[in-house]
ROTITOR-164629 format. One line per 3 residues: their letters; for each residue x, y, z of C-alpha. Coordinates in Angstrom, 1 decimal, decimal comma, always signed. Example, Ala and Ser with C-alpha at 12.3 -4.5 7.8 and 13.67 -1.06 7.14 Angstrom:
// residues 2
AS	+12,3/-4,5/+7,8  +13,7/-1,1/+7,1;
END
This chain:
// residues 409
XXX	+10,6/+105,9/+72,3  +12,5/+103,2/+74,4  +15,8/+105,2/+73,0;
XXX	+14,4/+108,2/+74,2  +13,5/+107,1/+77,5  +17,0/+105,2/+78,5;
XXX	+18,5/+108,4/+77,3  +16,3/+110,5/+79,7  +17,0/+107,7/+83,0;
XXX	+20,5/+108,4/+81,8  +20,4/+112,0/+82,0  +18,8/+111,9/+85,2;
XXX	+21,2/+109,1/+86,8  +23,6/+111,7/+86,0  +21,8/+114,8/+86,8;
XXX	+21,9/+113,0/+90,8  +25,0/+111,7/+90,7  +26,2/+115,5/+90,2;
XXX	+23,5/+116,2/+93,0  +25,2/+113,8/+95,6  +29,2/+114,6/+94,8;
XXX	+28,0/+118,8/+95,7  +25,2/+118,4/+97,9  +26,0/+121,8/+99,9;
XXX	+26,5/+123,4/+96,6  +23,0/+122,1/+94,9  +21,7/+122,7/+98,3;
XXX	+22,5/+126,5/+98,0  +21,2/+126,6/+94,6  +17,7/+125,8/+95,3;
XXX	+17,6/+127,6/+98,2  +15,3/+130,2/+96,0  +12,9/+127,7/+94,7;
XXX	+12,5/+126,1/+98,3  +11,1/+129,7/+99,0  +9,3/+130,8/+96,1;
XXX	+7,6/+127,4/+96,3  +7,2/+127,7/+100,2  +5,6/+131,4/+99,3;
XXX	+3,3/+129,9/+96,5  +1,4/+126,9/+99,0  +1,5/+129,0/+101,8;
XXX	-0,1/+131,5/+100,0  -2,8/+129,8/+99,0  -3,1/+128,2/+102,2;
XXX	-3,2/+131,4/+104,3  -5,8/+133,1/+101,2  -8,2/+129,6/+101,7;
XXX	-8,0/+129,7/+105,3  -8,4/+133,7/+105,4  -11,4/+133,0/+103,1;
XXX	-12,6/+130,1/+105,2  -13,3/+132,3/+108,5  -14,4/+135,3/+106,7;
XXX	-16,9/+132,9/+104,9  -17,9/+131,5/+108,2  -18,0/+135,1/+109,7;
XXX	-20,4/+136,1/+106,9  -22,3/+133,5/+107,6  -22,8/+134,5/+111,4;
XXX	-23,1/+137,9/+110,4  -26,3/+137,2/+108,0  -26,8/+138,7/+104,6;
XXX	-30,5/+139,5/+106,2  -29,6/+141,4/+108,7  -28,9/+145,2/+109,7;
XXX	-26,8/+146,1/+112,8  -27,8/+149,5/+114,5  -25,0/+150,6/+116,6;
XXX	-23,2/+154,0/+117,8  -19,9/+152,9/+115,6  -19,4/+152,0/+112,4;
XXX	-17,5/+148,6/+112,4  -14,6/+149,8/+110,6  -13,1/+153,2/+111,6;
XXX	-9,8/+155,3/+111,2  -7,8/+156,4/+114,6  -8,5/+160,2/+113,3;
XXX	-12,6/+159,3/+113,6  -12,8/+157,3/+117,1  -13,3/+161,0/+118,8;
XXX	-15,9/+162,0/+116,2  -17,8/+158,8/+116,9  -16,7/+158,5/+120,7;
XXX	-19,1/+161,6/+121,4  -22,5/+160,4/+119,8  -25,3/+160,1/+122,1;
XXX	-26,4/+156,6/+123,1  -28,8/+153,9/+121,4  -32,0/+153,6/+123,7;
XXX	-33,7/+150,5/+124,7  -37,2/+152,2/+123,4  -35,8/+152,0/+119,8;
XXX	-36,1/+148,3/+119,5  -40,1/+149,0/+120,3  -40,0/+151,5/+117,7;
XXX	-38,9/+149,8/+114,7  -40,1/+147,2/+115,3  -43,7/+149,2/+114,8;
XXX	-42,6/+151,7/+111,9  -40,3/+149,6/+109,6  -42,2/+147,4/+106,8;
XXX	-39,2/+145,3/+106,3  -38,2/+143,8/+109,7  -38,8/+140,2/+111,0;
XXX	-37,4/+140,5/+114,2  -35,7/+143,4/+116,1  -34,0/+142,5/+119,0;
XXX	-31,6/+144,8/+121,8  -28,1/+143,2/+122,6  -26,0/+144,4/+125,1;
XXX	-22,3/+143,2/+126,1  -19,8/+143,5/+128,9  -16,6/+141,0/+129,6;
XXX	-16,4/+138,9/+133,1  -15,4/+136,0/+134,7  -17,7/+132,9/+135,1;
XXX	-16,8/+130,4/+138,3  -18,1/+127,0/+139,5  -16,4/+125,7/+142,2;
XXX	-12,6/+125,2/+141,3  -13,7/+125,8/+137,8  -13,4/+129,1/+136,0;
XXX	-13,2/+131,1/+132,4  -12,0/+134,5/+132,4  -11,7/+136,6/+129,3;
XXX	-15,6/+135,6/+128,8  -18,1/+137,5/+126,4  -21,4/+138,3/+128,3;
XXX	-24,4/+139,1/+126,6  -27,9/+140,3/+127,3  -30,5/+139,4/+124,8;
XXX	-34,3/+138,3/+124,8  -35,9/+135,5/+123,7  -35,8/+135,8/+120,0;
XXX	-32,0/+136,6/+119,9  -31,5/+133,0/+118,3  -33,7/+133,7/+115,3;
XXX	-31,2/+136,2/+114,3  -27,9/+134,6/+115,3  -28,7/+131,5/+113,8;
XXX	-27,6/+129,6/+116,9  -28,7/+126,3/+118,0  -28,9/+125,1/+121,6;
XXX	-27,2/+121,9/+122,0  -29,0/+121,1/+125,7  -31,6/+122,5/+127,8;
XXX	-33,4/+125,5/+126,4  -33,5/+128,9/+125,8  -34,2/+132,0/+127,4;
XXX	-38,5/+132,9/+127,8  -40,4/+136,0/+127,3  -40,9/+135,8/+131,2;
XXX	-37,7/+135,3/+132,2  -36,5/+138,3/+130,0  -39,8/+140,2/+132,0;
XXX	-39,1/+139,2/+135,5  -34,9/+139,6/+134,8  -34,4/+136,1/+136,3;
XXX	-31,2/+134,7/+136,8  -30,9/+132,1/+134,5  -27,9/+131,5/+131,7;
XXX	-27,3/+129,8/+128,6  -23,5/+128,9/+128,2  -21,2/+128,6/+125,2;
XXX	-20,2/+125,3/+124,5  -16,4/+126,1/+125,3  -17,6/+127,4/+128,9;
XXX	-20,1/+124,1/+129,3  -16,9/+121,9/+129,0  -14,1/+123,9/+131,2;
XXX	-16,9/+124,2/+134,0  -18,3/+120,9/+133,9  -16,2/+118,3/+132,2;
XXX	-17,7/+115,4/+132,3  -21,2/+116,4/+133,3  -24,3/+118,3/+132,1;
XXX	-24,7/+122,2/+133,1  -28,5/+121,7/+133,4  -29,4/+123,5/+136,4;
XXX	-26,6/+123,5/+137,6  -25,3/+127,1/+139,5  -22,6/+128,9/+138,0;
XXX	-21,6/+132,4/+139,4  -20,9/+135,3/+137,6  -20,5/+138,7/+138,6;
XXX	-20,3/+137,0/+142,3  -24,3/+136,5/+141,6  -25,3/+132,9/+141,3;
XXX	-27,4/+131,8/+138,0  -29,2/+128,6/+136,9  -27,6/+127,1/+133,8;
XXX	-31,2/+126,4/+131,5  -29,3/+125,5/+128,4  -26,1/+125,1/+126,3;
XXX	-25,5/+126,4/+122,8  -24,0/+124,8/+119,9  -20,7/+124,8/+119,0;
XXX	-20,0/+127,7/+117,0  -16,6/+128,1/+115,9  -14,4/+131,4/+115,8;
XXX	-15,2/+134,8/+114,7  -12,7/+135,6/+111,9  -11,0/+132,6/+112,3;
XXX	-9,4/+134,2/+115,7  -12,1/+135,1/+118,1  -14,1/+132,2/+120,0;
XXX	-18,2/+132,4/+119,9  -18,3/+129,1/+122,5  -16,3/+131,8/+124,9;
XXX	-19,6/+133,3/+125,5  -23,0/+133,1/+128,0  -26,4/+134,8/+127,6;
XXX	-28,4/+136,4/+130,2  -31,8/+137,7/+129,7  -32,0/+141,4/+129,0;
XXX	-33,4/+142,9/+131,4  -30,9/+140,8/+134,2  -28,1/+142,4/+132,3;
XXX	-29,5/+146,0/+132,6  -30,1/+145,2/+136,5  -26,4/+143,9/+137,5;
XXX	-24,1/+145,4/+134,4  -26,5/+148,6/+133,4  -26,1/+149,7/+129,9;
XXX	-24,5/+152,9/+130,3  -22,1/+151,8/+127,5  -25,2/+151,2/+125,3;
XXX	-27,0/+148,7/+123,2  -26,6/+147,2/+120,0  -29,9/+146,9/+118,0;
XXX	-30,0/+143,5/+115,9  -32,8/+143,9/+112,5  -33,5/+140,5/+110,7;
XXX	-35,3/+141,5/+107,4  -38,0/+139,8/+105,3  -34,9/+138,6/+102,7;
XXX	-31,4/+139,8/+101,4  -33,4/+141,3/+98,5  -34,8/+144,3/+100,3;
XXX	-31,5/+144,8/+102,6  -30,8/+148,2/+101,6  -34,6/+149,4/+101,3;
XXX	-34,6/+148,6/+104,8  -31,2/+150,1/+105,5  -32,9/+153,7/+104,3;
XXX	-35,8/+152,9/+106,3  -33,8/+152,4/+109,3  -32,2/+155,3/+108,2;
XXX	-35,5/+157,6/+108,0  -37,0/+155,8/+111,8  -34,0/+156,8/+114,0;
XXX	-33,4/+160,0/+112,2  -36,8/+161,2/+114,1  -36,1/+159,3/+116,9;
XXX	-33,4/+161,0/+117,1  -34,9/+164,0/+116,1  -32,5/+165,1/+113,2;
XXX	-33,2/+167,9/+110,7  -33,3/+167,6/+107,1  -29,8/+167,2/+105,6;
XXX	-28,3/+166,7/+109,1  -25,5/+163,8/+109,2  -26,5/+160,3/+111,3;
XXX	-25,3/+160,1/+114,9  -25,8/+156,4/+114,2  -24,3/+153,5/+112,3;
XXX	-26,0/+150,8/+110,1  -23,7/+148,1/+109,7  -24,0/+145,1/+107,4;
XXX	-22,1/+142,3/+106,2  -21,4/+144,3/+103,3  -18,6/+145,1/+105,1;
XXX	-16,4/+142,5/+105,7  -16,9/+141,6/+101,9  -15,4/+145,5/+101,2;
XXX	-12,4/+144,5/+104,0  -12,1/+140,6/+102,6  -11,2/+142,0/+99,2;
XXX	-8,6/+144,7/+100,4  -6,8/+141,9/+102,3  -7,0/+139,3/+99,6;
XXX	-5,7/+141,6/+96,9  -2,9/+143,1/+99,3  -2,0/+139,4/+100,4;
XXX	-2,0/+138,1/+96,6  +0,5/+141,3/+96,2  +2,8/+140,5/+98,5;
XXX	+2,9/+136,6/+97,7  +3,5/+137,3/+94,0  +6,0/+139,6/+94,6;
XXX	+7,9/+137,6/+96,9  +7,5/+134,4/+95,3  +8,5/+136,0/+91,6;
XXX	+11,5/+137,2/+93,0  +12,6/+134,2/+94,7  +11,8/+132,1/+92,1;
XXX	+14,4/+134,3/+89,5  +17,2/+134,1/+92,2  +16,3/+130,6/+92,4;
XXX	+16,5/+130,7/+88,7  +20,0/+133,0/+88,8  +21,1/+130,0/+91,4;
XXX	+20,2/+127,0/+88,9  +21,9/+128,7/+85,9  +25,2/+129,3/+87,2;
XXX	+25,7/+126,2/+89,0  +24,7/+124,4/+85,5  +28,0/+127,1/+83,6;
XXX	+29,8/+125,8/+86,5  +29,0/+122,4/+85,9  +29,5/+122,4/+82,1;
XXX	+33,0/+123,8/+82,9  +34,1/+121,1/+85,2  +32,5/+118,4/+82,7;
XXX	+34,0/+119,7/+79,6  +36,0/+117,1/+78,8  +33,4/+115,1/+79,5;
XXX	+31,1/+116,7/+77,1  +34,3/+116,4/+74,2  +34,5/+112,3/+74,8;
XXX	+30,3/+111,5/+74,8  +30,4/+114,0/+71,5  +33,5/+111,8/+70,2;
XXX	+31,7/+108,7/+71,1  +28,2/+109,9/+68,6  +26,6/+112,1/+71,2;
XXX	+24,7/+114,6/+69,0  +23,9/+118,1/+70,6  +20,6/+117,5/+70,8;
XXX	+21,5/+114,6/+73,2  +24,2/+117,2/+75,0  +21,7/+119,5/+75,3;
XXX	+18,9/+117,3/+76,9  +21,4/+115,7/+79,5  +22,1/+119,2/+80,9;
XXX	+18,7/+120,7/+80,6  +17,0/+117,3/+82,3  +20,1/+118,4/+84,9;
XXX	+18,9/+121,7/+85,4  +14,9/+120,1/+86,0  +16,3/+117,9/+88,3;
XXX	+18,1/+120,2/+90,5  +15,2/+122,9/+91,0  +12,5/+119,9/+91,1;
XXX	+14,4/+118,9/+94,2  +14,2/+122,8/+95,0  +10,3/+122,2/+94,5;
XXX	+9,7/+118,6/+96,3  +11,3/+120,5/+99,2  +9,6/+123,7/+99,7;
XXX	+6,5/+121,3/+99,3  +7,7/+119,1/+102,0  +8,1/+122,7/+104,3;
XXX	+4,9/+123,4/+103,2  +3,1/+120,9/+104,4  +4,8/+121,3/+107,7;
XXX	+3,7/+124,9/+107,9  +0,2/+123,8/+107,3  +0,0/+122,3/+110,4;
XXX	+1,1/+125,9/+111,7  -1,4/+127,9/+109,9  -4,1/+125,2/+111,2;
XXX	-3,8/+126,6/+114,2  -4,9/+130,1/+113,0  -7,3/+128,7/+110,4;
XXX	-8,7/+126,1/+108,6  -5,8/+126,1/+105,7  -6,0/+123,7/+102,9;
XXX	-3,3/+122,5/+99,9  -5,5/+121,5/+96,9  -3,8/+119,0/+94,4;
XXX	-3,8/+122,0/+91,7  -1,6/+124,1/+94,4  +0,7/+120,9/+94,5;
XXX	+0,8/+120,7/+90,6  +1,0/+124,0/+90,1  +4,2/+123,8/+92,2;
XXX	+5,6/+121,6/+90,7  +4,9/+122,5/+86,9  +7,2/+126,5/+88,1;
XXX	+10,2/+123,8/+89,2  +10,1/+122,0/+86,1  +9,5/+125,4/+84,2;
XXX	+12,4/+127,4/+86,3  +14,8/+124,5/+85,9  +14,1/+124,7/+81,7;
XXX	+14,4/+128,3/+81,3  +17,8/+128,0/+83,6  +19,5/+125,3/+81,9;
XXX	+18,6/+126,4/+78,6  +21,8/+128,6/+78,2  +24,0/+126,2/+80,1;
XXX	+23,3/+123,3/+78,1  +23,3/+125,3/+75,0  +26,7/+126,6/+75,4;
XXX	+27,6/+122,8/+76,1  +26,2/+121,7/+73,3  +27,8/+123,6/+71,2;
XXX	+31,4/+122,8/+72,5  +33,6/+121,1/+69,3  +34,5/+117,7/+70,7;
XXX	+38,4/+118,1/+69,8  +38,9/+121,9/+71,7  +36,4/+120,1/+74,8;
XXX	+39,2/+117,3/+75,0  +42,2/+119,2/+75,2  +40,7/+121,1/+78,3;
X	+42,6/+120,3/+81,2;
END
């Protein structure tokens, strides 16, 4: 064992030595492995982080609840027209279900426009308005950090009162509470009554703290709803999702007064959905990344093999005075093939070291993470590429005759 392991030190010693008199050379070689590994973490780091916000988005979405809007949520170019021309949702729908289906817990109307919110110096443009009533939090599943939320009366009497999104709270008053504090939007003044809770993006890209809520029926009086509502169904229980999808179904097809057999002028959407679109972009992702990191990893693999014949040529004289000295081919062969390991493990500690330099890049898309396994797993396709590419390298060294190897000049 000690033998074995002086003899390996030895093999390495060499294998660096080689390294350090071509650097440039070795340099090129691994230049495939650096970004086949590079393609394997990032990868996985882009697929966890990917997974991350959709997870996240699921979860804000609800597995309980039904969305009731004019569009479906995902759509081709061809359909936008088709859909573009459906009449409407009506406030007087929410009522409706709300009576009729045997499945819903709450039903609430949601209506949205964009602004810009000021307070003194202070503004955020680009900002998500919404009008919603007072049970809008029981579906959303948002918490309200300070103050309170919006009251049956205030929704009644279309008050102008606002609850802000965390990331609006802190660029108009840093440093300070919002409570009761005026902010004006739309160039109307409103009374801040409470803050929600940070929320985090919506798929990993879109802010939910860029947002304020205004009670319905304020909405409807300074932004109107000509561009329609959105019509939010929290169900008894994920169980009974789709029997209350086809009872949904069954309610607006007579509000809507629709014949038997005639198509929806409506869309349900759920978070089925985004599980449908998650698994389309994880399997095209994983396609891409194995196809890019396989080949990179074989013309890292090419790279490695031909700089180890090139090596064995220059070092054939070499190889004829260990063999004359008792070097068995076994012993031939491991120096080279621990050569080979060395070179595209050095490949490997790189791309790993680039790696961990583009998470800090992807970070700022998503949450990424680089699990140990991803790290061993790296590392483990070095070694593994570095064997296979040595193997006929060394071999051919090994079987060089000792007398012919020392008359090479």
């Amino acid at each position: 064992m000690k033998r074995f392991l002086i003899q390996t030190w030895e093999s390495v010693r060499i294998a660096m030595q080689s390294i350090r008199a071509n650097k440039l050379r070795s340099l090129l070689t691994t230049l495939g492995i650096i970004i086949g590994i590079v393609s394997v973490t990032s990868m996985n780091m882009m697929m966890s982080g990917i997974d991350n916000a959709f997870q996240s988005t699921l979860t804000m979405i609800g597995n309980d609840v039904l969305y009731v809007q004019k569009f479906p949520w995902f759509i081709n170019n061809d359909e936008f027209w088709v859909y573009r021309n459906r009449p409407e949702l009506k406030e007087e729908y929410t009522d409706a279900i709300r009576e009729q289906s045997r499945f819903a817990m709450y039903v609430v109307p949601r209506a949205f426009t964009g602004s810009e919110i000021r307070r003194n110096e202070n503004s955020v443009s680009g900002l998500a308005v919404m009008g919603v009533v007072e049970d809008e939090l029981k579906i959303s599943g948002s918490d309200i950090a300070e103050g309170r939320f919006i009251t049956t009366a205030e929704n009644d009497a279309a008050r102008d009162v606002i609850v802000l999104g965390a990331d609006v709270e802190k660029s108009l008053f840093p440093g300070e509470s919002a409570i009761g504090q005026k902010v004006i939007l739309q160039n109307r003044p409103y009374t801040v009554i409470g803050v929600l809770a940070r929320q985090g993006k919506f798929l990993g890209v879109f802010s939910r703290d860029n947002q304020v809520m205004v009670p319905f029926n304020t909405f409807k009086k300074y932004f109107g709803i000509r561009r329609g509502i959105q019509i939010a169904v929290k169900v008894t229980s994920a169980a009974v999702v789709e029997d209350a999808k086809e009872e949904l179904t069954l309610i607006l097809s007579r509000l809507r007064r629709l014949g038997p057999g005639e198509e929806p002028n409506f869309a349900i959407n759920q978070q089925e959905a985004f599980k449908q679109q998650l698994d389309g972009i994880s399997a095209g992702i994983y396609g891409v990344g194995i196809f890019i990191t396989s080949l990179s990893l074989i013309v890292g693999m090419i790279g490695v093999m031909n700089i180890m014949f090139v090596s064995v040529k220059e070092r054939t004289r070499e190889i004829g005075i260990r063999k004359a000295l008792g070097a068995t081919r076994r012993m031939v062969l491991a120096q080279f093939l621990i050569e080979a390991m060395t070179i595209s493990s050095l490949g490997g500690l790189i791309g790993l070291a680039l790696s961990a330099v583009l998470k800090f890049v992807i970070d700022s898309f998503f949450v990424a993470q680089m699990p140990l396994d991803v790290i061993l797993i790296s590392i483990i396709l070095s070694l593994l590429v570095g064997l296979i590419a040595g193997y006929l390298p060394a071999n051919a060294a090994a079987k060089q005759d000792p007398i012919e190897a020392l008359r090479y000049e």
